[in-house]
ZAMARGU-4260 file (C-alpha; in steps of 0.2 Angstrom, whole numbers, plus 5000, padded with zeros to 4 digits):
<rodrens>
0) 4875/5129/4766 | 4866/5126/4782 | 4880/5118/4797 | 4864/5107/4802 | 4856/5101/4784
5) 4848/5088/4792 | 4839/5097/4807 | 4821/5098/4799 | 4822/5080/4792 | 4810/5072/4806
10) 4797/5088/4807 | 4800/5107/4813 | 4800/5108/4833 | 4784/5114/4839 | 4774/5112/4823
15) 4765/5096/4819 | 4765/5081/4830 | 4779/5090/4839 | 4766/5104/4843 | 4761/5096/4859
20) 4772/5099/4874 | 4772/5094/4892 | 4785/5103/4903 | 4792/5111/4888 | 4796/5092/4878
25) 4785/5086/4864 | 4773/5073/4871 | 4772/5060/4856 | 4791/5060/4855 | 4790/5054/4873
30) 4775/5042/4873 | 4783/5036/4859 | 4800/5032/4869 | 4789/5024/4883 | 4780/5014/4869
35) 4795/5010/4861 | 4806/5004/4878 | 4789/4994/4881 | 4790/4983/4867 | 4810/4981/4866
40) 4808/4975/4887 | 4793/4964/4883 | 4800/4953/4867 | 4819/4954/4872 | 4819/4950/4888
45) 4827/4968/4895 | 4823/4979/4910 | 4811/4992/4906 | 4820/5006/4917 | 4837/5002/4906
50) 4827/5001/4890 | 4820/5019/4892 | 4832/5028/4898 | 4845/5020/4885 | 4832/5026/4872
55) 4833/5044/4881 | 4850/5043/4880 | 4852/5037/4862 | 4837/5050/4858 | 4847/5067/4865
60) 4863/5060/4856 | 4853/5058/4840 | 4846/5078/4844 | 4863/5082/4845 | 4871/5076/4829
65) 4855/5082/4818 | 4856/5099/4826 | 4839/5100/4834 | 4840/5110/4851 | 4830/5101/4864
70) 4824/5108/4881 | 4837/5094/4891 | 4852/5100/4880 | 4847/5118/4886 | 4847/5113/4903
75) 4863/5105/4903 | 4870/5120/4891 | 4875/5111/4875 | 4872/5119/4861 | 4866/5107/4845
80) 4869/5117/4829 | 4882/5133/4834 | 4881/5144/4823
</rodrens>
């Protein structure tokens, strides 16, 4: 059995709507983020800045524990699924 059973759950990276990439990072996921911290700003009252970057934040995390390498985890050198 697979160490990371749940890595393909949300699409393979670079194939589908994950084929799109600006800078080496899927463009929808982050439109999607931006979207996102938009609407949770505008109809909870938050700070837009905070909002995205805790959804960033909270993104990489959720990366991390499904096992799906991302091009910031690479950056900073953390591995998602070790093999």
């Amino acid at each position: 059995m697979s160490k990371c059973p749940y890595k393909y759950v949300l699409g393979i990276p670079g194939q589908g709507v994950h084929a799109l990439r600006l800078w080496g990072v899927s463009f929808h996921d982050t439109w999607m983020t931006v979207v996102a911290a938009a609407l949770i700003a505008y109809f909870y009252g938050y700070s837009f800045l905070y909002t995205l970057v805790g959804l960033f934040v909270l993104g990489e995390v959720l990366h991390y524990l499904f096992g799906v390498q991302t091009a910031f985890l690479t950056m900073i050198g953390v591995e998602a699924c070790p093999s």
